[in-house]
N, C-alpha and C positions, 0 to 999 in steps of 0.2 A: 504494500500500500504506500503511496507516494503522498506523506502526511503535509510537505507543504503545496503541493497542489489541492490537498482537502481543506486545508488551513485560508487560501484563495479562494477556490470555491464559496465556502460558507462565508467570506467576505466581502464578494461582490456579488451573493445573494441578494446580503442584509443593507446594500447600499442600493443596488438596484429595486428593491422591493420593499421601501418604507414602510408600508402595513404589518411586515412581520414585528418591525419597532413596539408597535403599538399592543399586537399579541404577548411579545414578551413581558412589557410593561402591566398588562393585565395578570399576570400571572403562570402565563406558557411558557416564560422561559428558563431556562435552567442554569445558575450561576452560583462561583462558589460565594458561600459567607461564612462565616467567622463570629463567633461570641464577643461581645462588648460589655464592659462594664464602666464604671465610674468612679474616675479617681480619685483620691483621697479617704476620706472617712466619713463617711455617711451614717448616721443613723447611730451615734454613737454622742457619749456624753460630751460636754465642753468641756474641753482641759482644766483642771484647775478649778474647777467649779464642784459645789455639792450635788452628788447625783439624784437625779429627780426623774421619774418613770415617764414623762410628758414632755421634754426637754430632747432635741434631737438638735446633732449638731451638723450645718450643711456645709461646713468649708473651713480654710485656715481661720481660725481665733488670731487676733479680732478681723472679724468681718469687715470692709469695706463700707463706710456708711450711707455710697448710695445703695446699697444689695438692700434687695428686697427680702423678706419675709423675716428679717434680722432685728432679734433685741440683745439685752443681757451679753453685748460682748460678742455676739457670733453664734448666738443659738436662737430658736424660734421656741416656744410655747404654744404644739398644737393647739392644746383643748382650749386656751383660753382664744388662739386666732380663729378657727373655723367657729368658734358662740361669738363671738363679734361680727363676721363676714359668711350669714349664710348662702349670702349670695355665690359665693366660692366655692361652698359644697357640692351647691347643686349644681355650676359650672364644670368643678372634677368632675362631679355623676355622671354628668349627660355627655362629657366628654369621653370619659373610660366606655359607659356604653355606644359611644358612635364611632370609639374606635374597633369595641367589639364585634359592633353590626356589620362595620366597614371589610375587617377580617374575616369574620365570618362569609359575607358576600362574596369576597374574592378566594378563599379556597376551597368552597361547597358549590360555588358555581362558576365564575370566570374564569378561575384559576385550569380546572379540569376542559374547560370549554376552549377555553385560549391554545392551552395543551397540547389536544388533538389539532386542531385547526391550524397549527404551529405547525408542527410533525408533516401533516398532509400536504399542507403548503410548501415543504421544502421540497418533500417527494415527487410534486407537478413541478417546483419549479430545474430542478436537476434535471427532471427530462423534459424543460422546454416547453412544457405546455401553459400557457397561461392561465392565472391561475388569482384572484381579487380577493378581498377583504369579507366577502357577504360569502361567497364559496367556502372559504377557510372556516367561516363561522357556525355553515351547515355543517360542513365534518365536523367539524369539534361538538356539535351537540348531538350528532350520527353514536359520537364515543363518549358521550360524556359520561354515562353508570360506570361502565369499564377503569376508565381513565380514575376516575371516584374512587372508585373498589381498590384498584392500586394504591394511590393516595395516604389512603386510610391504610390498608394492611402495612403498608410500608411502616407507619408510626406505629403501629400494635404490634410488628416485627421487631422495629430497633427498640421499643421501650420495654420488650419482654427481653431481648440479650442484652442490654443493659443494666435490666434491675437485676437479670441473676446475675451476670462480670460482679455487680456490685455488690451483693450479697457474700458473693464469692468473696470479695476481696475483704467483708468485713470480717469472717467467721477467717482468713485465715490470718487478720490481725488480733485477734481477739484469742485464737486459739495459741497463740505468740508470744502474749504478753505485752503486745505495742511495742514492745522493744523496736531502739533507733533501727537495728537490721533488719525488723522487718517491714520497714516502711520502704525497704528497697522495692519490695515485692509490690508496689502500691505503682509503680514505672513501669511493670509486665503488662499492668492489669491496663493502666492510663494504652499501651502500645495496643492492644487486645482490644477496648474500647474503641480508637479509634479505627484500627482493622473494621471491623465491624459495621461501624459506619460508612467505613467509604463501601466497604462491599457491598451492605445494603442499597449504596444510594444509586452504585452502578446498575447493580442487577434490575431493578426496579426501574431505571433510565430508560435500560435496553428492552424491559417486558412492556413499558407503555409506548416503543415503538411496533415490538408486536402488536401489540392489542391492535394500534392505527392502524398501521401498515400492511399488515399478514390478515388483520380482522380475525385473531384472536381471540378467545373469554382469556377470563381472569387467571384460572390455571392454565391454559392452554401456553397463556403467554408467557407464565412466570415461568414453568417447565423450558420454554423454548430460553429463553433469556440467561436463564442456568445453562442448559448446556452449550448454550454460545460463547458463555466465559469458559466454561473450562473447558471447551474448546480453542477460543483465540484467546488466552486470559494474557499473553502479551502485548499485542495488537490493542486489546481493551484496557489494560492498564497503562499502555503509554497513551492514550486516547483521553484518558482520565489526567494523567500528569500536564498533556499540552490544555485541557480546558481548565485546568488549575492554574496554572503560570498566565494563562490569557486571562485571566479572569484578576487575576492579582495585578497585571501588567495595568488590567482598564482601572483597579480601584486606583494605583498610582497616580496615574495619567487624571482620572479625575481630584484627585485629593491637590495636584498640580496645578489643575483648571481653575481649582476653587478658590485656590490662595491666590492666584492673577487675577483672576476676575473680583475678588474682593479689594485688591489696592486702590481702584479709582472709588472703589463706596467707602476706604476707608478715608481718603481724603477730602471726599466729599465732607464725609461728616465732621473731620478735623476743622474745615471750612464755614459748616452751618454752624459747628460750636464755638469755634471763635467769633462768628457774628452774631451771637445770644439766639439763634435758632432751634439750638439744639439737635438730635442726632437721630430722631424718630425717622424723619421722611429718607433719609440715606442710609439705614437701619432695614425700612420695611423694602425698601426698592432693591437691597441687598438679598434679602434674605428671597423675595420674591424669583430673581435671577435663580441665586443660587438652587433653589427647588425645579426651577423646569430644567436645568443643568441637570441636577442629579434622575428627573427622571427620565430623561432622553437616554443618559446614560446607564441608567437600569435597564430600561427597552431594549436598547440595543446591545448591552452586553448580555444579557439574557437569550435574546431569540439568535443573537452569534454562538453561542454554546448548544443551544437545542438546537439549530441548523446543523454545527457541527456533529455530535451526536448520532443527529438524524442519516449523516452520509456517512458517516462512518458507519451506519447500522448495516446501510445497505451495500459497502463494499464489505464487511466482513459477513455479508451473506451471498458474496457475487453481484449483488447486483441482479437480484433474480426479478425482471422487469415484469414477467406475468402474474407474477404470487403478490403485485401490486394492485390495491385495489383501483379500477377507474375513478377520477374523481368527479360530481355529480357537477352537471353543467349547471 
C-alpha cells in the first residue's frame, strides 16, 4: 500500500469536497483527542487559611482583584454566593442541561448519521462518482441503528476491560501491601489500559466501515473487522500511527493559528484600554474568531481521518468494487 499516495488522496478529497467538513464537524469524523485537565489546585482549601467545608479555592492566593467570583484572599464562599445570585443557579442549570441536550443530540443522532454518510461519501467519491451533501445524509440515516449499535457497544466494551484492568490492578496492590515496588506494576496495567483502547477504537473504526460499506449487521461487521486486523494488523497499525501524528500535527498547527490570530485582538484591546474603553468589544470579537477557527478545524481534521480510514479500508480489502454498495441517486 503506497501510504502517501493514501495520505493525498484523502487530502484532496476533503479540499475538493467541503461538505465532508461539515459531516465531520457534526460528529462523523474521527480524530484523535486526549484528556484535559486544569491546572493548579482546584477545589481545594486557601492556603493558610482555616479550613471551612464551603470554601473552594480557584487559583494562586491572592487572587487578582479584578477575578471574579473572589473574596477572603483568593477563595469564593459557595453557599453564601449562589443564596445571593439565584439568578446564576438557574443560568449553570439550564446551561449544564443545554449542554447535555446538545451532547446528547449529537451522538444518539448526528453523530451516527454524519458517520455513515461520511464513510459513503468517500466511497462515491474514490470512485468518481458524484456524490452531495442531501445523498451523504440519506446513507447515513440508510445506517444509522447499525452505526448506533456500534457506538454504544464500543463504550460497554472499553468500560467493561477497563473496570476489570482496574480491579485487577487494585487486588494486586492490595494483595502487596502498597509497597513502593509494587506501584511499578500500576505502568503494566497504565500500558494494558491503553492497549486496549487503541484496539478497541481500531476494530470498531474498521467494523463501522463494514457495517456502510459491505452492508453488514452489527456482528457480521465486528466479526469481519477482527479478522481484518489480524489479518493486516501491520498495515492497520501503521494506518493508526499516521492518523495519530496527523491528527497531532493539525492540533499544533491550530494551537499556532490561534496564538497569531489572537495578536491583532490583543492589541486591539491594549488600545481600547488605554482609551478608557475597555476590552469587552476586542475580547468578544476574539473569542468569536477564535471558535469558527476551531470549528473549521475540527470538520476538517475529522472527516480527513475518516476519509483516511475509509480508503485504507478498502485497499486493505483490494478494493473489492462490487461488495460496494450502489449509492442511492
Amino acid at each position: 500500500m503506497n501510504y502517501g499516495a493514501l495520505i493525498e488522496r484523502a487530502g484532496r478529497m476533503i479540499l475538493r469536497h467541503r461538505y465532508l467538513w461539515v459531516l465531520g464537524l457534526l460528529g462523523g469524523g474521527e480524530a484523535f483527542s486526549a484528556p484535559t485537565g486544569f491546572p493548579g489546585s482546584f477545589g481545594g482549601p486557601v492556603p493558610g487559611s482555616v479550613p471551612r467545608s464551603n470554601v473552594y479555592y480557584f487559583g494562586p492566593s491572592p487572587a487578582p482583584s479584578w477575578m471574579p467570583f473572589t473574596n477572603q484572599g483568593g477563595s469564593v464562599d459557595m453557599g453564601s454566593f449562589f443564596a445571593d445570585h439565584p439568578g446564576a443557579v438557574a443560568a449553570i442549570i439550564v446551561g449544564v442541561l443545554l449542554v447535555f441536550v446538545i451532547g446528547a443530540l449529537f451522538f444518539f443522532f448526528l453523530g451516527p448519521v454524519s458517520t455513515g454518510g461520511l464513510v459513503r461519501a468517500a466511497v462515491e467519491h474514490d470512485d468518481g462518482r458524484p456524490f452531495a451533501f442531501g445523498q451523504a445524509w440519506q446513507a447515513g440515516l440508510r445506517t444509522f441503528w447499525r452505526v448506533l449499535g456500534l457506538r454504544l457497544l464500543e463504550i460497554v466494551v472499553l468500560l467493561f476491560a477497563l473496570g476489570i484492568l482496574g480491579i485487577v490492578a487494585l487486588i494486586s496492590l492490595a494483595a502487596s501491601g502498597f509497597t513502593a515496588g509494587s506501584f511499578g506494576s500500576l505502568g503494566l496495567v497504565f500500558v494494558l489500559i491503553l492497549l486496549v483502547s487503541i484496539a478497541t477504537q481500531v476494530v470498531f473504526t474498521l467494523a463501522v466501515r463494514a457495517a456502510v460499506m459491505d452492508d453488514r449487521s452489527i456482528t457480521q461487521a465486528l466479526e469481519s473487522s477482527i479478522a481484518l486486523v489480524r489479518r493486516r494488523l501491520g498495515p492497520v497499525a501503521l494506518v493508526w500511527v499516521i492518523s495519530i501524528a496527523i491528527s497531532i500535527g493539525i492540533a499544533i498547527a491550530l494551537l499556532v493559528a490561534l496564538a497569531i490570530i489572537a495578536i491583532p485582538f490583543v492589541l486591539l484591546g491594549v488600545i481600547t484600554y488605554a482609551a478608557g474603553a475597555g476590552i469587552g468589544i476586542p475580547l468578544v470579537l476574539g473569542i468569536l474568531v477564535a471558535v469558527v477557527v476551531l470549528l473549521v478545524a475540527v470538520g476538517g481534521s475529522g472527516a480527513f481521518v475518516s476519509v483516511l480510514w475509509t480508503l485504507a479500508y478498502r485497499r486493505f480489502e483490494g478494493e473489492p468494487a462490487s461488495a460496494v454498495a450502489p449509492a442511492a441517486s
